[in-house]
N, C-alpha and C positions, 0 to 999 in steps of 0.2 A: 857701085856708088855706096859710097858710106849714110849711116842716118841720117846725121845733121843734113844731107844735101840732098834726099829725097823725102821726108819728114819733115812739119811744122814743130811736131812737141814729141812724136813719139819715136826712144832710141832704140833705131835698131841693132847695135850694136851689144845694146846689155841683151836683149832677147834672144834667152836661149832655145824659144820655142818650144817647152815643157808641155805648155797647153794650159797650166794651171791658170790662167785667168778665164779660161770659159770652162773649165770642170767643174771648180769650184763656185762659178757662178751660180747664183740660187734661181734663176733664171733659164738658165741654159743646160747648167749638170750635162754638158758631154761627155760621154764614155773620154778617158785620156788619150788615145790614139785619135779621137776624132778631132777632139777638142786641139790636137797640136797639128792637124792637118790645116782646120779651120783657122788657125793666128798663121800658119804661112800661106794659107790663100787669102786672106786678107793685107798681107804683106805686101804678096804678088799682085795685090792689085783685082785679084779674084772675087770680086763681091758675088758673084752668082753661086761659086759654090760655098759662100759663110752663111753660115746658120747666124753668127752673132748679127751681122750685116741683116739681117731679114730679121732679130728677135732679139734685139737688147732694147732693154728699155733705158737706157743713157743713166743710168744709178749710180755711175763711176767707182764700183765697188771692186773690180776687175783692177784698179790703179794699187788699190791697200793689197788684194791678195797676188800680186805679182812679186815672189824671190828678189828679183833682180832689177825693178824700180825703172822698169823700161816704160811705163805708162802706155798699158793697151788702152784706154778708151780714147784716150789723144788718137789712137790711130784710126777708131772706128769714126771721131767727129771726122778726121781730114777724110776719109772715104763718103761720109752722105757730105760735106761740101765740096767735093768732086764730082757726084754722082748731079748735086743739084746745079753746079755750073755746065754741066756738060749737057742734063734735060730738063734743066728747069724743076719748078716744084709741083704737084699736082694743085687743081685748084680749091682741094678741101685746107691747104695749109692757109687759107686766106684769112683762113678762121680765128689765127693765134699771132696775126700782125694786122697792128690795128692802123696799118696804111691802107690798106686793103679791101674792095668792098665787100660786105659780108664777116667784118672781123666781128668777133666777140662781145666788144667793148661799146660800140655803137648799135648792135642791134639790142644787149641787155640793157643798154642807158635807154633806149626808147620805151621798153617794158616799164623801167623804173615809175614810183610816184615822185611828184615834184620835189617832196622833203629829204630822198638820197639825191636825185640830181643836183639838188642847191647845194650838199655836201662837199658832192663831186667841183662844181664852179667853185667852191671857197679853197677848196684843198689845192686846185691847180693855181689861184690868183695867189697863194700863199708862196710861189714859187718865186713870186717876183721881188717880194719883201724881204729884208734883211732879217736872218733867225741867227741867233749861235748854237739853237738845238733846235734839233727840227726831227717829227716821226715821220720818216717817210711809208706812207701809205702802199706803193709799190703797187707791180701792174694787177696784180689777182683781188689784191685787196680792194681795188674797184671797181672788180665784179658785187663787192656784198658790201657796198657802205655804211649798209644799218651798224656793222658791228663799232664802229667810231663812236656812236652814241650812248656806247655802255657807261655808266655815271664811274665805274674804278679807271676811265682812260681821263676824266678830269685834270689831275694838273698837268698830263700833257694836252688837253686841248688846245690852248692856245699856240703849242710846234704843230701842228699837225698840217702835212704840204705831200701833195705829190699828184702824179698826172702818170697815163701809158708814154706820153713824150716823154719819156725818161726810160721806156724798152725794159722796165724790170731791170736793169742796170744791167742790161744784156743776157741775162738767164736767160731766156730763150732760143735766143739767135745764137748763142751758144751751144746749146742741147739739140739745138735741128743744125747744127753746123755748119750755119752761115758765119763763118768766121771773120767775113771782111765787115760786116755790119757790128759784131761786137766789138771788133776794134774802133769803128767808126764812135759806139757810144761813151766809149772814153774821153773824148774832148767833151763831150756835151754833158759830161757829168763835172769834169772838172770846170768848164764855165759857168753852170748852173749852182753850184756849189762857192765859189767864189764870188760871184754876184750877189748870193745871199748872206756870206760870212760866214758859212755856217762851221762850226768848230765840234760839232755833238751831232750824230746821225745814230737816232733809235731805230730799228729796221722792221719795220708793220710786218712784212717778210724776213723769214731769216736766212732765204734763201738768197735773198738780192744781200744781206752783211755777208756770208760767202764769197758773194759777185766781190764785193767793192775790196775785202778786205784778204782773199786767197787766190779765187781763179784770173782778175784781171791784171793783178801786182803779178802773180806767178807766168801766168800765160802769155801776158801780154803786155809788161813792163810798164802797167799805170801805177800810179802814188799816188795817192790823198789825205792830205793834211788835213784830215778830219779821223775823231776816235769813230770805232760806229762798234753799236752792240743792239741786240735783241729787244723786238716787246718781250719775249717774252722772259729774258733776263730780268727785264725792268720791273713785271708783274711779281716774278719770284721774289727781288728782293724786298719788293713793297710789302708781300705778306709776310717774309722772315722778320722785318722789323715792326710789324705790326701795322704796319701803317694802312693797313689795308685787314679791318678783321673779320674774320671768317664768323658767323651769325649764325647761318644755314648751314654748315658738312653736308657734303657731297658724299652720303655714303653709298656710293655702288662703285659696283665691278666696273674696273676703266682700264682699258687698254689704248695704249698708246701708237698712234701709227706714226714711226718715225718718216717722215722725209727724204727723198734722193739725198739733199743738199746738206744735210744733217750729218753726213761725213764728213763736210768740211768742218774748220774749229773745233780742231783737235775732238769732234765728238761730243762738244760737251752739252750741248745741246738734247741729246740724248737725257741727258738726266736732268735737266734745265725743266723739262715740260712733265716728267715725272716728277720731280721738285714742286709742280706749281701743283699737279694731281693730290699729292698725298696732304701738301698744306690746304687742299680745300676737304678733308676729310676722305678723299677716295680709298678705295681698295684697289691697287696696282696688279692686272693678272697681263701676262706676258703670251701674244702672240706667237705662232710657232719661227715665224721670222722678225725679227725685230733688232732695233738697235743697229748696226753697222751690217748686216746682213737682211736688214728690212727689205720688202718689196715693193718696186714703186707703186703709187695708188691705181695706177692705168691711165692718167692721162701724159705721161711724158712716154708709155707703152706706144704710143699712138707714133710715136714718131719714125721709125725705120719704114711703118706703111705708106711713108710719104715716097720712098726710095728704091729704086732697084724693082723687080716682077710684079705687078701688081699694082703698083702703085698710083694709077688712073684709077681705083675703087677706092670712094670716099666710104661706102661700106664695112672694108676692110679693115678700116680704121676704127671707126665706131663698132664694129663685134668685136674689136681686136679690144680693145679701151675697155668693155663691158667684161669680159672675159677676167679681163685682170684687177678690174673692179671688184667684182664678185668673189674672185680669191679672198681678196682682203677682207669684205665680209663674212666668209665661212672660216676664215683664220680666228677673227674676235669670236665668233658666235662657238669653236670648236673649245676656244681659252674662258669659254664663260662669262665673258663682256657680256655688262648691261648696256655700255657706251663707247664711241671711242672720242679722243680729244686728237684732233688730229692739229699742229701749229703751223701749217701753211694754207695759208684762204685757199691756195687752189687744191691742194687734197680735200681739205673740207668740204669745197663747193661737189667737188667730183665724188666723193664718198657719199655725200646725200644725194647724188643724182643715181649713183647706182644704188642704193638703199628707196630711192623713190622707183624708178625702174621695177626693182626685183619687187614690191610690196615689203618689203622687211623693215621691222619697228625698232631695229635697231637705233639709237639715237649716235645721230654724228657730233661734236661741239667743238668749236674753236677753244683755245684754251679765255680768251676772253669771257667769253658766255658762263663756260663753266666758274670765272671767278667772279661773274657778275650777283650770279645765283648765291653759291658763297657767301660773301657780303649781304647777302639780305635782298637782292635785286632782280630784277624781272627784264630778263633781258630779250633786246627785241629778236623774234626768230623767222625770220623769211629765208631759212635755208633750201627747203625744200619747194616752197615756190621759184627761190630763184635756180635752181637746176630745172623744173621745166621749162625756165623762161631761157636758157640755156639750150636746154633741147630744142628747143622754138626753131633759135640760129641754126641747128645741124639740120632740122627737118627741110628749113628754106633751102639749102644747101642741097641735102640731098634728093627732096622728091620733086624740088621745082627746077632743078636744074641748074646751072653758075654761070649767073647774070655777068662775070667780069672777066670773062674767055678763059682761054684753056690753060696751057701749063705755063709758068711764070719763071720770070725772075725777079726777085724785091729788089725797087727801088733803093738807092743808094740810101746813108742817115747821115741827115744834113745834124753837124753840130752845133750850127747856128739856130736850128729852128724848135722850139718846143712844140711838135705837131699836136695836132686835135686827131681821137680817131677820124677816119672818113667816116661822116654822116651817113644814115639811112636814107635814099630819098620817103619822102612820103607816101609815094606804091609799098615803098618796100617794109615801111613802118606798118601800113595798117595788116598786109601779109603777116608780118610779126606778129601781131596783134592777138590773130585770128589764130594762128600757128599755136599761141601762147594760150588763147582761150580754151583749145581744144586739148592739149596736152593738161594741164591744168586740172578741169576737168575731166579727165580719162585719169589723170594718175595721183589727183590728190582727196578723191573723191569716190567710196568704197561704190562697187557696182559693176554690171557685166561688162562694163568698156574695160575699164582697168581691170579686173582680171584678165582678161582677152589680152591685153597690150604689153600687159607683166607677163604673162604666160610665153607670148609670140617673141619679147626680148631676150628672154632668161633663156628659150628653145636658142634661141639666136646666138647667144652666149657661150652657152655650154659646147654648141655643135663647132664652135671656134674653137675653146680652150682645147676640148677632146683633137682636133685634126692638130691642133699646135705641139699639144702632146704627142699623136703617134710621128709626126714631122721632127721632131728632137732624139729620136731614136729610144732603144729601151728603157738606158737611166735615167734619161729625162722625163720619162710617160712616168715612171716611178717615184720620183722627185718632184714632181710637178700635182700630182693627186690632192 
């Protein structure tokens, strides 16, 4: 059978089976004989003997270094939504769809104080209203609402709309290669989007302006008669024209952590958030991976541990996530980073969780924060409370066991419905609570807990990275250090 007719996106007809999309991967660095073994047992259908199948972290970086434009990561999504129609998903992924009991989104909003939740209620009713601009907020970005309240997001205050019923404009279900459900969130982008007029979409994420404006038109034959570009475009050009002046310089070492999704749009994003770096005063030092060869932050890491051997340990996941988090930290700390700016809430979130974790003072910031400061401003910072309030949700998950049975399959995405996450019930709020008081306590609060807790994750960590490396063969144990 030819490509087209056993493949969704990836040709196999241009694949010449080089190998070069997992040699060259900065992830993977297989030997080239391994590395062309690996893309034909993945071909074949072979997930048990692909290294990429058990350790890519979906960065789709494997698409740009491939000769021949066959797009291997198209191949590795149709293999985990193969893998997850045939056994379902384990029930740690319950975590990162917020149909689901025990998602993300409704155990951090019960943590929340009243004054982000009222945030979170004005942003989704703003959904219903007619905008011709509108910031969409997107799914990570409310994890951390405080960051709306920076006084430099003022004249877009009054666009400011968005809800998780809206799936991140399918980045996700994407990246875990539920493919039928990102097709599904195309109608309910385009009704929601019509219903409100909107003609101007600012992307809170600039991972979801990728979603709307490369992977859904390219992959999946959507159109939207709406322009859509970056906050963090929009920050840039406010400071180039002044309109936004810099008071404070930011003068420290700042390293940038580029983003999976930051290869889409031509890139340019890359220098977008460097751009906003240097106009707040920074000093720009460069990671040893960075730019279109970046690493992802570890939590889109997490994702192959849902799939294939192993995948009933919600463990695996979490030392898997930590593992790759902590690269990223000893990358800045190696480049002499004072800070990093990372521009997607969810690296941000996750880069302070692993910097709360390991005890390291490295300072994480959104690019917001850092031009809040900038400007003269004080901006609000519950970054690293809310990553233990985040760890809250995995501890429920993993040391009490998962209240919502075993291996799944997600519910269909109705495009009619703007869902709300599933609620906590109130067992399972004050669990949180408690979960959250403890973590909190042990890891934001110097003393023998927290060293004990940093010491037992980072042990935890390392003894992952180390077996992941001897498991990638020698270039990789090499490459990977």
């Amino acid at each position: 059978m030819t490509g087209p007719e056993r493949f969704r996106w990836f040709r196999e007809d241009r694949c010449d089976r080089c190998g070069i999309c997992f040699s060259e991967c900065p992830v993977l660095r297989l030997p080239q004989e391994e590395a062309r073994r690996d893309i034909e047992a993945l071909i074949a259908g072979d997930t048990e003997h692909s290294k990429a199948f058990r350790y890519c972290t979906t960065c789709n970086l494997c698409d740009a270094l491939c000769p021949q434009d066959a797009d291997p990561y198209e191949l590795l999504l149709q293999r985990f939504h193969e893998d997850g129609q045939r056994r379902g998903l384990p029930p740690i992924a319950r975590m990162v769809l917020p149909t689901e009991p025990g998602n993300l989104w409704s155990g951090v909003r019960c943590l929340m104080g009243p004054g982000e939740r009222s945030l979170l209620d004005r942003w989704r009713l703003a959904l219903g209203r007619p905008h011709e601009e509108v910031l969409l907020t997107g799914f990570y970005a409310n994890l951390v609402p405080y960051l709306g309240q920076a006084t430099v997001l003022d004249p877009l205050r009054p666009h400011i709309a968005g809800s998780e019923g809206l799936w991140g404009c399918g980045g996700d279900t994407n990246k875990m290669g539920l493919l039928d459900h990102t097709e599904q969130v195309v109608p309910l982008l385009r009704r929601v989007f019509a219903e409100m007029g909107v003609r101007k979409v600012w992307c809170f994420m600039s991972a979801e302006a990728a979603m709307l404006t490369e992977v859904l038109p390219r992959r999946y034959g959507a159109r939207f008669d709406v322009e859509v570009s970056t906050l963090d475009e929009w920050l840039l050009g406010r400071l180039q024209r002044g309109e936004i002046r810099v008071t404070a310089p930011q003068t420290r070492r700042v390293a940038v952590h580029d983003h999976c999704m930051a290869r889409y749009l031509d890139g340019r994003l890359h220098d977008t958030v460097r751009g906003v770096v240097r106009a707040c005063g920074g000093e720009l030092v460069e990671m040893q991976h960075c730019r279109e060869r970046a690493l992802c932050c570890g939590w889109a890491a997490t994702i192959p541990t849902l799939y294939g051997p192993g995948s009933d340990s919600p463990r695996r996941s979490l030392t898997y996530m930590l593992a790759s988090l902590r690269r990223r930290l000893d990358e800045a700390h190696a480049a002499g980073a004072e800070a990093i700016v990372a521009g997607c809430p969810a690296c941000y979130l996750f880069l302070n969780l692993a910097a709360v974790v390991g005890g390291d003072r490295l300072e994480i910031l959104h690019p917001i924060e850092l031009v809040e400061r900038a400007a003269g401003g004080d901006p609000v910072r519950r970054a690293r409370q809310r990553a233990a309030d985040v760890l809250a949700v995995a501890a429920q998950l993993l040391l009490e066991g998962d209240r919502g049975g075993g291996r799944f399959v997600p519910a269909p995405i109705d495009p009619e419905a703007l869902i709300e996450p599933r609620p906590t019930t109130p067992e399972e709020s004050r669990r949180l609570r408690r979960w959250s008081a403890v973590l909190r306590a042990a890891l934001l609060r110097r003393g023998p807990a927290r060293a004990a807790l940093t010491r037992g994750l980072r042990r935890s960590s390392d003894l992952y990275g180390l077996l992941m490396r001897l498991r990638m063969g020698a270039r990789g144990a090499r490459e990977t250090r």
